[in-house]
mmCIF file of the N, C-alpha and C atoms, coordinates in Angstrom:
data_MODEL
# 
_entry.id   MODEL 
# 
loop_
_atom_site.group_PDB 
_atom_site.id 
_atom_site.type_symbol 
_atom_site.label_atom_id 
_atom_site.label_alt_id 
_atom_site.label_comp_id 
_atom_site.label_asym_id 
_atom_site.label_entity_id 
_atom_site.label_seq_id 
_atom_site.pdbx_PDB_ins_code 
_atom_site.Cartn_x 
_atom_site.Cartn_y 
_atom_site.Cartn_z 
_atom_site.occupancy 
_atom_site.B_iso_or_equiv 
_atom_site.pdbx_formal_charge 
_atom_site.auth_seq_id 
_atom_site.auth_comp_id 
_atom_site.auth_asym_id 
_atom_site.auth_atom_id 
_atom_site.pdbx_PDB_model_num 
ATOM 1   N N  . UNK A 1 1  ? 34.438 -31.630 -12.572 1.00 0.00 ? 1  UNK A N  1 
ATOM 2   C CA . UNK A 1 1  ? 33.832 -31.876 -11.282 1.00 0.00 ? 1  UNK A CA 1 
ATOM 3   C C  . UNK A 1 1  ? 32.364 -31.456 -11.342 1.00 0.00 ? 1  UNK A C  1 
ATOM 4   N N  . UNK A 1 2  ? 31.596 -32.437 -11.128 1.00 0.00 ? 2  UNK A N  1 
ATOM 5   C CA . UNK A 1 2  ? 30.091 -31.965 -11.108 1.00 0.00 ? 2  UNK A CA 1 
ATOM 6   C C  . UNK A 1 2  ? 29.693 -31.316 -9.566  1.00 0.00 ? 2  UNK A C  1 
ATOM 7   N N  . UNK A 1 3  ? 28.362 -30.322 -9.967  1.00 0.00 ? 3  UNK A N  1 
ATOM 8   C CA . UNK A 1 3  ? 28.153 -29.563 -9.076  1.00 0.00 ? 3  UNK A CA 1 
ATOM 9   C C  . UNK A 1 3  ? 28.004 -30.167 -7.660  1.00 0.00 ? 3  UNK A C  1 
ATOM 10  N N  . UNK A 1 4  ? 26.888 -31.288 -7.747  1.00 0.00 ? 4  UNK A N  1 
ATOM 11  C CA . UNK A 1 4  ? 26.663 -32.080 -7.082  1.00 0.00 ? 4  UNK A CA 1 
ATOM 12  C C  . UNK A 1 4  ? 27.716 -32.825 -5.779  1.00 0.00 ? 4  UNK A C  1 
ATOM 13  N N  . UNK A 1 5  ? 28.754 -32.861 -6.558  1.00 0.00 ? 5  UNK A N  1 
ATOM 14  C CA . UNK A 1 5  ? 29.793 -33.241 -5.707  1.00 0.00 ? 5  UNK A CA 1 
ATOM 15  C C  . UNK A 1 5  ? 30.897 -32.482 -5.198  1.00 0.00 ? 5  UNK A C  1 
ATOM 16  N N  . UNK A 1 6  ? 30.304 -31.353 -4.983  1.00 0.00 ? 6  UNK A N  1 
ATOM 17  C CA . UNK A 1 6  ? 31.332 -30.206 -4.614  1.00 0.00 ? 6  UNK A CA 1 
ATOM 18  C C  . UNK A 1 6  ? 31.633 -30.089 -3.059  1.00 0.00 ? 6  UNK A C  1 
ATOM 19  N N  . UNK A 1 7  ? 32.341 -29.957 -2.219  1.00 0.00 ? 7  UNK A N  1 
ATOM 20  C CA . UNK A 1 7  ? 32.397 -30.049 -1.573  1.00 0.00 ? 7  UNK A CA 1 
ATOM 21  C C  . UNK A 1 7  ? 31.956 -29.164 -0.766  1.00 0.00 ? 7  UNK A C  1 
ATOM 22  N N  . UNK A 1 8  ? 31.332 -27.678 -0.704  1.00 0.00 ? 8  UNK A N  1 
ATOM 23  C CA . UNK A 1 8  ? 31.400 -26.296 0.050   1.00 0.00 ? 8  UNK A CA 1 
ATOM 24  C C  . UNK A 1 8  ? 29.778 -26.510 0.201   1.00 0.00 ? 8  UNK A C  1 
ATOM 25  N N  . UNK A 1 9  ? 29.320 -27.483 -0.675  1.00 0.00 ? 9  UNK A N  1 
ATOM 26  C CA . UNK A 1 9  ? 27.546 -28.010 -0.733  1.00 0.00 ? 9  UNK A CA 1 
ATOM 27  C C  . UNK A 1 9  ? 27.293 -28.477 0.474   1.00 0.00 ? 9  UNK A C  1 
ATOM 28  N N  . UNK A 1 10 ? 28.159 -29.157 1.514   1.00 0.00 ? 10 UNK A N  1 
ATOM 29  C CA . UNK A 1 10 ? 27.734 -30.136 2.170   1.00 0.00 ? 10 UNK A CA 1 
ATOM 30  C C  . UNK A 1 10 ? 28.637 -29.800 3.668   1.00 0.00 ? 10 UNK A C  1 
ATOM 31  N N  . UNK A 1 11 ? 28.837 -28.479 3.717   1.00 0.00 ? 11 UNK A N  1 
ATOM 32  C CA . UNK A 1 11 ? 29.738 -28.142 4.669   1.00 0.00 ? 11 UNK A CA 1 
ATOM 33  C C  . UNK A 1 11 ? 29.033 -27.848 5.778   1.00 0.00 ? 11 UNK A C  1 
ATOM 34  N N  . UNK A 1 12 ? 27.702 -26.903 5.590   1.00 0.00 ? 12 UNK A N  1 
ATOM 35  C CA . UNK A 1 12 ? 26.768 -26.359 6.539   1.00 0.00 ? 12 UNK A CA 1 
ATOM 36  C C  . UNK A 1 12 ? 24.994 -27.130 6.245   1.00 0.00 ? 12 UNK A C  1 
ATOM 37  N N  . UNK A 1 13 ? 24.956 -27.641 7.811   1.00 0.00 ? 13 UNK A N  1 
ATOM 38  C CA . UNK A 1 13 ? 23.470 -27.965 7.972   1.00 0.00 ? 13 UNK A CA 1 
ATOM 39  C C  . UNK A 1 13 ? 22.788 -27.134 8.138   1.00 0.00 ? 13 UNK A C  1 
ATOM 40  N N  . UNK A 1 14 ? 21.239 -27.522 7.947   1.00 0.00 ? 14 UNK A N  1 
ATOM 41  C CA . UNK A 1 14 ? 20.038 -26.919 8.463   1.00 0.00 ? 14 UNK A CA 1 
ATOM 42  C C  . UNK A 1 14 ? 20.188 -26.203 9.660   1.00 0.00 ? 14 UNK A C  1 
ATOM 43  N N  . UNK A 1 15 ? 20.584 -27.169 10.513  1.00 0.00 ? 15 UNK A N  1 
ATOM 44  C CA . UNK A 1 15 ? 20.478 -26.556 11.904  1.00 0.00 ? 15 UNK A CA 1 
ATOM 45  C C  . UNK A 1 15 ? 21.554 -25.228 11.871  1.00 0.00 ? 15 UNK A C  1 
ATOM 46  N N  . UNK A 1 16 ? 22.565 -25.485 11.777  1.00 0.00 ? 16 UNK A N  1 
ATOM 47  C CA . UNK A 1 16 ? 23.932 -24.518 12.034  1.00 0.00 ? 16 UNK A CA 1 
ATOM 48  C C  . UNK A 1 16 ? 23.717 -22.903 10.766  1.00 0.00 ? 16 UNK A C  1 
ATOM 49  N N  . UNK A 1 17 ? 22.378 -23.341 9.635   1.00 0.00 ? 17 UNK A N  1 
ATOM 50  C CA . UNK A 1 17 ? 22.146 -21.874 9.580   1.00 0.00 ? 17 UNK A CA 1 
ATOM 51  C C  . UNK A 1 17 ? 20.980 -21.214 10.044  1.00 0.00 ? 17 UNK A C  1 
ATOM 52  N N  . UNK A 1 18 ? 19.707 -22.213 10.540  1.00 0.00 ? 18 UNK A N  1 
ATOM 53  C CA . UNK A 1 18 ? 19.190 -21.584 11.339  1.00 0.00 ? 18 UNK A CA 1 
ATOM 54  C C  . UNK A 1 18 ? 19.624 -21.071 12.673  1.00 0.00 ? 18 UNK A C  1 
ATOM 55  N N  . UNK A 1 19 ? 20.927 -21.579 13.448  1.00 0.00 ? 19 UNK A N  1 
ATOM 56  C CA . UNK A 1 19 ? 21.636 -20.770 14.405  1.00 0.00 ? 19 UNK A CA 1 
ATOM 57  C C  . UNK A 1 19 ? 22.377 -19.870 13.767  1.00 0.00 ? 19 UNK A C  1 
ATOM 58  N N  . UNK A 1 20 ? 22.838 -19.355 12.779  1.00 0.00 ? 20 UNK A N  1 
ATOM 59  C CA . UNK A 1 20 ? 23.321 -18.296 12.384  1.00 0.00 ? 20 UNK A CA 1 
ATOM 60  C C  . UNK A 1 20 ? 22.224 -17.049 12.181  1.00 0.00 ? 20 UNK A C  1 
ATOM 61  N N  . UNK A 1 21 ? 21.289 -17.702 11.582  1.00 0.00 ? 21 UNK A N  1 
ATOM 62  C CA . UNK A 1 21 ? 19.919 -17.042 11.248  1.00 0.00 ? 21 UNK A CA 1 
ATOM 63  C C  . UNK A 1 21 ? 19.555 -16.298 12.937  1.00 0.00 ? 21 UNK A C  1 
ATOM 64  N N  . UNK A 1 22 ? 19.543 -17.181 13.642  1.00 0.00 ? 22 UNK A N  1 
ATOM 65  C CA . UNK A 1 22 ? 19.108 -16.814 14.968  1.00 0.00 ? 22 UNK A CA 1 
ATOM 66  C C  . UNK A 1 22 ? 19.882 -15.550 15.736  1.00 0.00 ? 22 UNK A C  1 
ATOM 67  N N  . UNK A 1 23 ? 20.976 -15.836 15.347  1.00 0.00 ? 23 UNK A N  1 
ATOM 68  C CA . UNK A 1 23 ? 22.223 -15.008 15.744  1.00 0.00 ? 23 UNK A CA 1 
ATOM 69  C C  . UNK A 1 23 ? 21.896 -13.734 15.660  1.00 0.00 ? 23 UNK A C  1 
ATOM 70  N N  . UNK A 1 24 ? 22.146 -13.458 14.309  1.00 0.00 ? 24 UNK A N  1 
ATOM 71  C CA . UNK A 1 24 ? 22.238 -12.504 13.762  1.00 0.00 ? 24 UNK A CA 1 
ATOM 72  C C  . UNK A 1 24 ? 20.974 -11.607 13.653  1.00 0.00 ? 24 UNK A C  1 
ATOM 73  N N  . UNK A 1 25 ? 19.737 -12.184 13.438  1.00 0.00 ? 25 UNK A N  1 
ATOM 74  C CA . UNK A 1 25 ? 18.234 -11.703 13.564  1.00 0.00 ? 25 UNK A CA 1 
ATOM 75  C C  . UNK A 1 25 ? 19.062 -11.303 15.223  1.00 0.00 ? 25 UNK A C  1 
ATOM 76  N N  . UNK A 1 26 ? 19.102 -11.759 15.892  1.00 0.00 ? 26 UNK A N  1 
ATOM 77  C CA . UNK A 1 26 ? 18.876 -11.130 17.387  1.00 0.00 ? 26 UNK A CA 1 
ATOM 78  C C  . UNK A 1 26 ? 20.054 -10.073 17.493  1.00 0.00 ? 26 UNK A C  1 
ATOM 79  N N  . UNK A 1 27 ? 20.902 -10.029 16.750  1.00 0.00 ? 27 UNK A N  1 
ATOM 80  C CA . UNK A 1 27 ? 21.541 -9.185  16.697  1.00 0.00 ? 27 UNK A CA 1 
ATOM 81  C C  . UNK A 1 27 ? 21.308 -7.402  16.044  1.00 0.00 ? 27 UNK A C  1 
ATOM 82  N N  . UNK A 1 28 ? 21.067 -7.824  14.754  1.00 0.00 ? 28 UNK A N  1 
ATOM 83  C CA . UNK A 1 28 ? 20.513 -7.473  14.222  1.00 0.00 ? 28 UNK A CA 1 
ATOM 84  C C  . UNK A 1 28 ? 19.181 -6.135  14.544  1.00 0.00 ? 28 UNK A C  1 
ATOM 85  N N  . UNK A 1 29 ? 18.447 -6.558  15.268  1.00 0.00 ? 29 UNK A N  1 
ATOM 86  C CA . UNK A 1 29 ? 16.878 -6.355  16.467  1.00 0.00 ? 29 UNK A CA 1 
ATOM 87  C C  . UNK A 1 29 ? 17.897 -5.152  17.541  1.00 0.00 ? 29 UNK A C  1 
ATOM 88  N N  . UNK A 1 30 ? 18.882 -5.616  18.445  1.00 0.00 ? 30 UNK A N  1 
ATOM 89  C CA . UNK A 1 30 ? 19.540 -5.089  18.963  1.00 0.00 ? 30 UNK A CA 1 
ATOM 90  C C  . UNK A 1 30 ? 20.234 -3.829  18.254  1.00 0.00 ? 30 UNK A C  1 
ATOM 91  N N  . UNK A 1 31 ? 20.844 -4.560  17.280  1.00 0.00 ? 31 UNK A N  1 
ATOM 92  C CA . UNK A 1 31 ? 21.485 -3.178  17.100  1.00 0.00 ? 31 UNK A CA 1 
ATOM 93  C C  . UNK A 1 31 ? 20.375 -1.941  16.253  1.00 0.00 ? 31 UNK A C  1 
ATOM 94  N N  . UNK A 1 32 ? 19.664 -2.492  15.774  1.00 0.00 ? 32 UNK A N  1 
ATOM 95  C CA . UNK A 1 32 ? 18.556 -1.242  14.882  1.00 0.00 ? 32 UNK A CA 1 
ATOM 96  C C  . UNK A 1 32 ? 17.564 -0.411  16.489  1.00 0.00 ? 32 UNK A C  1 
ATOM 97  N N  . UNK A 1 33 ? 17.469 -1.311  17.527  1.00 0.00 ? 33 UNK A N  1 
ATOM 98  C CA . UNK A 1 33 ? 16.893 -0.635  18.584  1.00 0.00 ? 33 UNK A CA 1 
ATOM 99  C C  . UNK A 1 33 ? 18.243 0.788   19.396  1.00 0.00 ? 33 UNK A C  1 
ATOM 100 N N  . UNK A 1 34 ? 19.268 -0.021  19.590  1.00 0.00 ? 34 UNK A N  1 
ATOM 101 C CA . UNK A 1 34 ? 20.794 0.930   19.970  1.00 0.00 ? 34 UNK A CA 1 
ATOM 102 C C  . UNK A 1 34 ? 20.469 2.286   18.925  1.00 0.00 ? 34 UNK A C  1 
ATOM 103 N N  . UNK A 1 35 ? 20.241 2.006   17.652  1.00 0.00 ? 35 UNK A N  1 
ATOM 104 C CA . UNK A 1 35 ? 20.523 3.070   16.503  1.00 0.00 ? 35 UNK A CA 1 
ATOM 105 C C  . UNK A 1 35 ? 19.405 3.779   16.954  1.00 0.00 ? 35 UNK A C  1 
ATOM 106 N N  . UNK A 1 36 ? 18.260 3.381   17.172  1.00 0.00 ? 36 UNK A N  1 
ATOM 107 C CA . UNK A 1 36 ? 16.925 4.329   17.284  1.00 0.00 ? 36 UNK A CA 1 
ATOM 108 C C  . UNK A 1 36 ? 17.594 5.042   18.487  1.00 0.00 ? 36 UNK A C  1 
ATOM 109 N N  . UNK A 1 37 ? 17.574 4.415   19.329  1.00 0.00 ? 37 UNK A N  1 
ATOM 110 C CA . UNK A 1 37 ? 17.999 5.270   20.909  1.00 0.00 ? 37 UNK A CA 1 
ATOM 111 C C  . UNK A 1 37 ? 18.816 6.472   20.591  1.00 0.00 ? 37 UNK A C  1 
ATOM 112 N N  . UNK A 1 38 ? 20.046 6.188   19.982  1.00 0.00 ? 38 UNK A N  1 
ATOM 113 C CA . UNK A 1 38 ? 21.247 6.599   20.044  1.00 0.00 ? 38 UNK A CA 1 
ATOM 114 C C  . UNK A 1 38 ? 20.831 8.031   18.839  1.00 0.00 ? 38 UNK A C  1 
ATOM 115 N N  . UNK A 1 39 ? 19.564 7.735   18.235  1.00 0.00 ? 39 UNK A N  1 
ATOM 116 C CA . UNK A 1 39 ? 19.179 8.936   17.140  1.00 0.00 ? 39 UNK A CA 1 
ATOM 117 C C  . UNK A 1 39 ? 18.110 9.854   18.300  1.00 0.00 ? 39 UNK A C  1 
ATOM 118 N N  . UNK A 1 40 ? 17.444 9.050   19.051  1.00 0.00 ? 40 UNK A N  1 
ATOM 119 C CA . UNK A 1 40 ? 16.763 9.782   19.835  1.00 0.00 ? 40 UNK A CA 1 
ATOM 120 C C  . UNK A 1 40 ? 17.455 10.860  21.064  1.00 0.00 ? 40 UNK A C  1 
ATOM 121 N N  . UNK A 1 41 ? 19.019 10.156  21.212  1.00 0.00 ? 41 UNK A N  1 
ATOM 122 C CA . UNK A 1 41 ? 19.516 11.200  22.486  1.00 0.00 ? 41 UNK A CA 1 
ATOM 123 C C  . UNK A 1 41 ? 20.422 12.342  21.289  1.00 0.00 ? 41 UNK A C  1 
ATOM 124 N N  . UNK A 1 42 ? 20.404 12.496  20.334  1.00 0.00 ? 42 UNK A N  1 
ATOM 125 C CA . UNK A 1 42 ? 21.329 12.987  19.647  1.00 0.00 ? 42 UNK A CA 1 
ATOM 126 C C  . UNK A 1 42 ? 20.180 14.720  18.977  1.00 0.00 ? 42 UNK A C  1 
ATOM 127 N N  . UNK A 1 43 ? 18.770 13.662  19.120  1.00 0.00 ? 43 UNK A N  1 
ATOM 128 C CA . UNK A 1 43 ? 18.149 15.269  18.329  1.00 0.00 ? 43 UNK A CA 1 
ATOM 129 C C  . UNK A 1 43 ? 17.658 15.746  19.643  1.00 0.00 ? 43 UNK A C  1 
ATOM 130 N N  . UNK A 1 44 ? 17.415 16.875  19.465  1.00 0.00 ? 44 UNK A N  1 
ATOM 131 C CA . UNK A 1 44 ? 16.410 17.530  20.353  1.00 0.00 ? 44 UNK A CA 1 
ATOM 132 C C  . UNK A 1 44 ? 14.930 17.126  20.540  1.00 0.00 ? 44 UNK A C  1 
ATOM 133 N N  . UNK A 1 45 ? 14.899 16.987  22.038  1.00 0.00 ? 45 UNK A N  1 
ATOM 134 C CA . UNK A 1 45 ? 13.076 16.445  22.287  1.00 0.00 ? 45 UNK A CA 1 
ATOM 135 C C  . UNK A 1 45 ? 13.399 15.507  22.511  1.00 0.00 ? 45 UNK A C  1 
ATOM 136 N N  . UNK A 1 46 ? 12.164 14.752  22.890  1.00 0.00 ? 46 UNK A N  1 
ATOM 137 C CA . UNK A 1 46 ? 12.392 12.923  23.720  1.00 0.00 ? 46 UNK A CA 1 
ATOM 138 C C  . UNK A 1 46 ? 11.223 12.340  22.173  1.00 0.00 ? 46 UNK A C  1 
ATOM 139 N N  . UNK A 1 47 ? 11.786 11.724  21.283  1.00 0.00 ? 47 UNK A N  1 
ATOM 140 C CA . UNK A 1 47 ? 10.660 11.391  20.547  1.00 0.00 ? 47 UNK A CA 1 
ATOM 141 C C  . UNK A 1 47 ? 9.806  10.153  20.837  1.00 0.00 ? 47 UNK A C  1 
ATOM 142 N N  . UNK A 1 48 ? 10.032 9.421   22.136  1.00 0.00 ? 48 UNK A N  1 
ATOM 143 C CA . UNK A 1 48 ? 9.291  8.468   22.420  1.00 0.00 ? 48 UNK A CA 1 
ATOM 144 C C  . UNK A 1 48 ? 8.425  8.918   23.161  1.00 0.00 ? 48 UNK A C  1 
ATOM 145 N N  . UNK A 1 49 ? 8.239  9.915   23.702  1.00 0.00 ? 49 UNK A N  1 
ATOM 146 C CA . UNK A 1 49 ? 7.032  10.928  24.313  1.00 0.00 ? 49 UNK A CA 1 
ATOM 147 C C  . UNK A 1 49 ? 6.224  11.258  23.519  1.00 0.00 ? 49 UNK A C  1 
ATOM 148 N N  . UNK A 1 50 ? 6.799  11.663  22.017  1.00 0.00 ? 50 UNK A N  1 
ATOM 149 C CA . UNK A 1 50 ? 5.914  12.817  20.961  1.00 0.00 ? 50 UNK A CA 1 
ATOM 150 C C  . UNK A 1 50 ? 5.122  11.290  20.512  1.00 0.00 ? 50 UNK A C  1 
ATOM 151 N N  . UNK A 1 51 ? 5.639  10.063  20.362  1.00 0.00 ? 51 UNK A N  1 
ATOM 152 C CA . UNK A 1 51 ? 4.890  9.199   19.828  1.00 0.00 ? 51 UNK A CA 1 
ATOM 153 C C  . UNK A 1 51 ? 4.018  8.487   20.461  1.00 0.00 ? 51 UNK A C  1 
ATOM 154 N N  . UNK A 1 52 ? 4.308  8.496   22.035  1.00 0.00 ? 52 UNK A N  1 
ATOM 155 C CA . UNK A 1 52 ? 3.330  7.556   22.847  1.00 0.00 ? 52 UNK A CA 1 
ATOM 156 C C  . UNK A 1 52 ? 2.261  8.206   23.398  1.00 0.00 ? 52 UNK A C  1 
ATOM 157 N N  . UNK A 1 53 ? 2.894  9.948   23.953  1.00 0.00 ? 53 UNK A N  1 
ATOM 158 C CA . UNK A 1 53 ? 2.318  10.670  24.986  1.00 0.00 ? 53 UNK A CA 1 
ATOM 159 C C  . UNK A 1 53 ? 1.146  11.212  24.170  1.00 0.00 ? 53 UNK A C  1 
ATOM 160 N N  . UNK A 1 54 ? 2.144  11.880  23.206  1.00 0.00 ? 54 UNK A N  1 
ATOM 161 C CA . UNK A 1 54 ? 1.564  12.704  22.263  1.00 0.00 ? 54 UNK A CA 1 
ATOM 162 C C  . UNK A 1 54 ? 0.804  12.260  21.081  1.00 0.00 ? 54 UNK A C  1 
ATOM 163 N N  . UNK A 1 55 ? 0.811  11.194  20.887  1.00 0.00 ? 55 UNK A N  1 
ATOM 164 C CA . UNK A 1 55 ? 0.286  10.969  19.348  1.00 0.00 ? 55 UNK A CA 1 
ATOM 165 C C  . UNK A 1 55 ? 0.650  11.719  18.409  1.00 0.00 ? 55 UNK A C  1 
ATOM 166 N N  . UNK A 1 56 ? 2.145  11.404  18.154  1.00 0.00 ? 56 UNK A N  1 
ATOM 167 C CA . UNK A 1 56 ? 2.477  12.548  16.840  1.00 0.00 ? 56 UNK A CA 1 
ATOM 168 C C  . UNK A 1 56 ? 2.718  11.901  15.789  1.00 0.00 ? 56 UNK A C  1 
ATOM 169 N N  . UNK A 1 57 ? 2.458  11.760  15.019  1.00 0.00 ? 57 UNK A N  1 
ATOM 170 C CA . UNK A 1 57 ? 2.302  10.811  13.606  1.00 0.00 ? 57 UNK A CA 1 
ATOM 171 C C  . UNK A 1 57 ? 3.353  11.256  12.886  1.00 0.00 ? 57 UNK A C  1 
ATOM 172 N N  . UNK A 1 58 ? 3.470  12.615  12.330  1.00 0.00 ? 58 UNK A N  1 
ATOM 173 C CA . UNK A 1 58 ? 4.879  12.750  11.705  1.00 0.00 ? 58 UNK A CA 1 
ATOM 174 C C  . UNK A 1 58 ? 5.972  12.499  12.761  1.00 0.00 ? 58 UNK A C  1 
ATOM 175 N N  . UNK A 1 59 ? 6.183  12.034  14.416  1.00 0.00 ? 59 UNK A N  1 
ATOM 176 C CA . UNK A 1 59 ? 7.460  11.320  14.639  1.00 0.00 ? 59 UNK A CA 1 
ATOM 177 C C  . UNK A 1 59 ? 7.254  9.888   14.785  1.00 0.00 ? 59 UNK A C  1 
ATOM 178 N N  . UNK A 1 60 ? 6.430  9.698   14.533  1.00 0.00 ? 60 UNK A N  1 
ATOM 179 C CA . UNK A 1 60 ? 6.155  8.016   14.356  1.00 0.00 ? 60 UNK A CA 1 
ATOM 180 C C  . UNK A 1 60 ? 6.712  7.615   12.869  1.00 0.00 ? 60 UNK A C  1 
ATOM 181 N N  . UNK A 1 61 ? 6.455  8.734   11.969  1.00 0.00 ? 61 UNK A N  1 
ATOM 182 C CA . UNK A 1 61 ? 6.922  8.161   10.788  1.00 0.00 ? 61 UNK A CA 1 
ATOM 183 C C  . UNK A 1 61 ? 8.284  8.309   10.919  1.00 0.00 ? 61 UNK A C  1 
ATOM 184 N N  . UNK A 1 62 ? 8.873  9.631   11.070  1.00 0.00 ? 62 UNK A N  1 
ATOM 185 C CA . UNK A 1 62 ? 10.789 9.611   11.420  1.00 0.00 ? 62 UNK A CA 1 
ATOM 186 C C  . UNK A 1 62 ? 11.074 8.552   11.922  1.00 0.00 ? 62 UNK A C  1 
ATOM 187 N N  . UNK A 1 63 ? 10.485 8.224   13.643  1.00 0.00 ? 63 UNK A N  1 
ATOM 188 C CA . UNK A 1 63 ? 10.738 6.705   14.048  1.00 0.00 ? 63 UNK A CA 1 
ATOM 189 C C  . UNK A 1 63 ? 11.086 5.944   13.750  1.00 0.00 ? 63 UNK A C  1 
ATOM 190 N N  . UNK A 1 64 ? 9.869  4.886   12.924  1.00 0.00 ? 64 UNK A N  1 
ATOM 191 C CA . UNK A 1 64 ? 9.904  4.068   11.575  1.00 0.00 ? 64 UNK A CA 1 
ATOM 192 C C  . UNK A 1 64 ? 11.266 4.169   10.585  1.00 0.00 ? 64 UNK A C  1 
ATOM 193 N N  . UNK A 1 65 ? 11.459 5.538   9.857   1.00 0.00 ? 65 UNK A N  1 
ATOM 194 C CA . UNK A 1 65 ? 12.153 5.465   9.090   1.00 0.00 ? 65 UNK A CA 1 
ATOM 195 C C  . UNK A 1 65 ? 13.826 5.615   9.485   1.00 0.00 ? 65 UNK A C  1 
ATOM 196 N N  . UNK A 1 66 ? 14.556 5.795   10.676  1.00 0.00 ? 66 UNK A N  1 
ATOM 197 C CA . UNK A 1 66 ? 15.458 5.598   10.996  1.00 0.00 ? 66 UNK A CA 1 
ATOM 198 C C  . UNK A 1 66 ? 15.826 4.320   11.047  1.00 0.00 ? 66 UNK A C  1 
ATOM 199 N N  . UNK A 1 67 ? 14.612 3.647   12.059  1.00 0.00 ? 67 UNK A N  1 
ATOM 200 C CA . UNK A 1 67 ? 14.694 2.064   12.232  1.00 0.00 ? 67 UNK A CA 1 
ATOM 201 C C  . UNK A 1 67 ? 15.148 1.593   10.732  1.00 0.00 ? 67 UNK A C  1 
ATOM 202 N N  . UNK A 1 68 ? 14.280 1.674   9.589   1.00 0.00 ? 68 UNK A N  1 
ATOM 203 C CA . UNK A 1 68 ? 14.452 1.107   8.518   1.00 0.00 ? 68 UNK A CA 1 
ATOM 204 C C  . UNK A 1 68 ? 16.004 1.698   8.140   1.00 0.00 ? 68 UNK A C  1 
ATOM 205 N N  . UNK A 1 69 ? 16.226 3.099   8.226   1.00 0.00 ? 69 UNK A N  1 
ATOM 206 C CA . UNK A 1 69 ? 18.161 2.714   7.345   1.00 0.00 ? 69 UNK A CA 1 
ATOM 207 C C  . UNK A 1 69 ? 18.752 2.378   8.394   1.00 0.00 ? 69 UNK A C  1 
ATOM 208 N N  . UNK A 1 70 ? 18.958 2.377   9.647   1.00 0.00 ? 70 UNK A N  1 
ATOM 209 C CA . UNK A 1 70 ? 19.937 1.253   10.401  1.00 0.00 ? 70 UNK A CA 1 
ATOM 210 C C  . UNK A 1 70 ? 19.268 0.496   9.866   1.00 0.00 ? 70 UNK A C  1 
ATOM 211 N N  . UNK A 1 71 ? 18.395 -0.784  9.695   1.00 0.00 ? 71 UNK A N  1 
ATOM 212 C CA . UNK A 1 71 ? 17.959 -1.714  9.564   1.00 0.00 ? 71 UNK A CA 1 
ATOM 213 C C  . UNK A 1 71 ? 19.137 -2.395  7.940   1.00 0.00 ? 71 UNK A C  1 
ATOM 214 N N  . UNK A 1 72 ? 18.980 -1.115  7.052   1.00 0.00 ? 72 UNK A N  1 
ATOM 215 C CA . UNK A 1 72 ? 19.230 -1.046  5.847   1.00 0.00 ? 72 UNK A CA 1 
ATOM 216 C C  . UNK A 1 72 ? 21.010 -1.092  6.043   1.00 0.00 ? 72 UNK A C  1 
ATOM 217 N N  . UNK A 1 73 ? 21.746 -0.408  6.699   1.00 0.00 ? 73 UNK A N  1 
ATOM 218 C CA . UNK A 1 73 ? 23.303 -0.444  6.951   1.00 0.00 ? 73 UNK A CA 1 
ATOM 219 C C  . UNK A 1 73 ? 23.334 -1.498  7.701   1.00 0.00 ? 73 UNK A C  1 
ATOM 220 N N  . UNK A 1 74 ? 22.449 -2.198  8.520   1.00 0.00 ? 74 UNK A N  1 
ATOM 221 C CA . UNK A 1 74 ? 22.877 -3.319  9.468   1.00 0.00 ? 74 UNK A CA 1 
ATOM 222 C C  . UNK A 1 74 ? 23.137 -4.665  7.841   1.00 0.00 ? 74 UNK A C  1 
ATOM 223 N N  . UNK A 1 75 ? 21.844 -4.673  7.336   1.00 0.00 ? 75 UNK A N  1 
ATOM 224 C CA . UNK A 1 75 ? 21.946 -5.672  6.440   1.00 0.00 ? 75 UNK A CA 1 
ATOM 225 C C  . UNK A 1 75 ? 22.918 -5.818  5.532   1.00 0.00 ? 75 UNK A C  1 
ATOM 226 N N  . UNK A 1 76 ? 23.498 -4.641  5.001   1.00 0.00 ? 76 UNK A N  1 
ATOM 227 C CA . UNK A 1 76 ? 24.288 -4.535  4.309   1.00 0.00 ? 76 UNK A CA 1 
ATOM 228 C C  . UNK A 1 76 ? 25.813 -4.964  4.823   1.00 0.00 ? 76 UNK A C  1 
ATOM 229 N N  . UNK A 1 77 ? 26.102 -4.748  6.310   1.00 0.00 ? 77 UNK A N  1 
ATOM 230 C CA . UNK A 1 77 ? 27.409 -5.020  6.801   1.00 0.00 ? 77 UNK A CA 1 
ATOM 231 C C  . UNK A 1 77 ? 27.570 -6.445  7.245   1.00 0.00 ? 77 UNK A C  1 
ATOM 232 N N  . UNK A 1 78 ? 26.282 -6.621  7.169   1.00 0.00 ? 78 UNK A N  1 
ATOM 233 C CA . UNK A 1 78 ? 26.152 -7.928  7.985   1.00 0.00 ? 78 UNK A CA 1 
ATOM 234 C C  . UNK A 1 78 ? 26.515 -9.248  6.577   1.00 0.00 ? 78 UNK A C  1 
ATOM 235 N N  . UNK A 1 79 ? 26.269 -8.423  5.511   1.00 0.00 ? 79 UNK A N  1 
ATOM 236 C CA . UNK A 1 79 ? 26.596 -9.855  4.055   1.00 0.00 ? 79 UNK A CA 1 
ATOM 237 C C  . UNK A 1 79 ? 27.719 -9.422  3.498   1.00 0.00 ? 79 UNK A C  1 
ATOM 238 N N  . UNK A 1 80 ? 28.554 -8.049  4.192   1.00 0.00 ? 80 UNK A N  1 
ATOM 239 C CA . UNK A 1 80 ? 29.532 -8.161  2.928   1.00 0.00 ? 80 UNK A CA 1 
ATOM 240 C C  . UNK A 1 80 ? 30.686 -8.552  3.743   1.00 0.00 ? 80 UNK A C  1 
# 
């Protein structure tokens, strides 16, 4: 059987994975924002104060880097 004529090639369109694409990006967005929140009521301090009010650069970087490993466990659950 050549590749070409396989059948699992021709199952999903353009469109139906850019709506998956869509999906899941918005999902995705959601849940890494839930994770930030949900890290922010869990430590001590309001860190969206220390970063907006305050200009605190080392919690801007924590910030950042939570976002990125939810970001990092979202991606990962999301392909296997």
């Amino acid at each position: 059987m050549s590749i070409l004529s396989h059948p699992i090639l021709a199952e999903y369109s353009i469109l139906h994975g850019l709506e998956l694409f869509a999906v899941f990006g918005f999902a995705g967005i959601l849940m890494a924002i839930a994770g930030y929140k949900l890290f922010d009521k869990m430590t001590p301090g309001d860190l969206h104060a220390e970063i907006f009010e305050k200009k605190n650069m080392a919690a801007a970087i924590l910030a950042g880097s939570v976002i990125i490993g939810v970001s990092l466990i979202l991606a990962a659950a999301m392909t296997s």
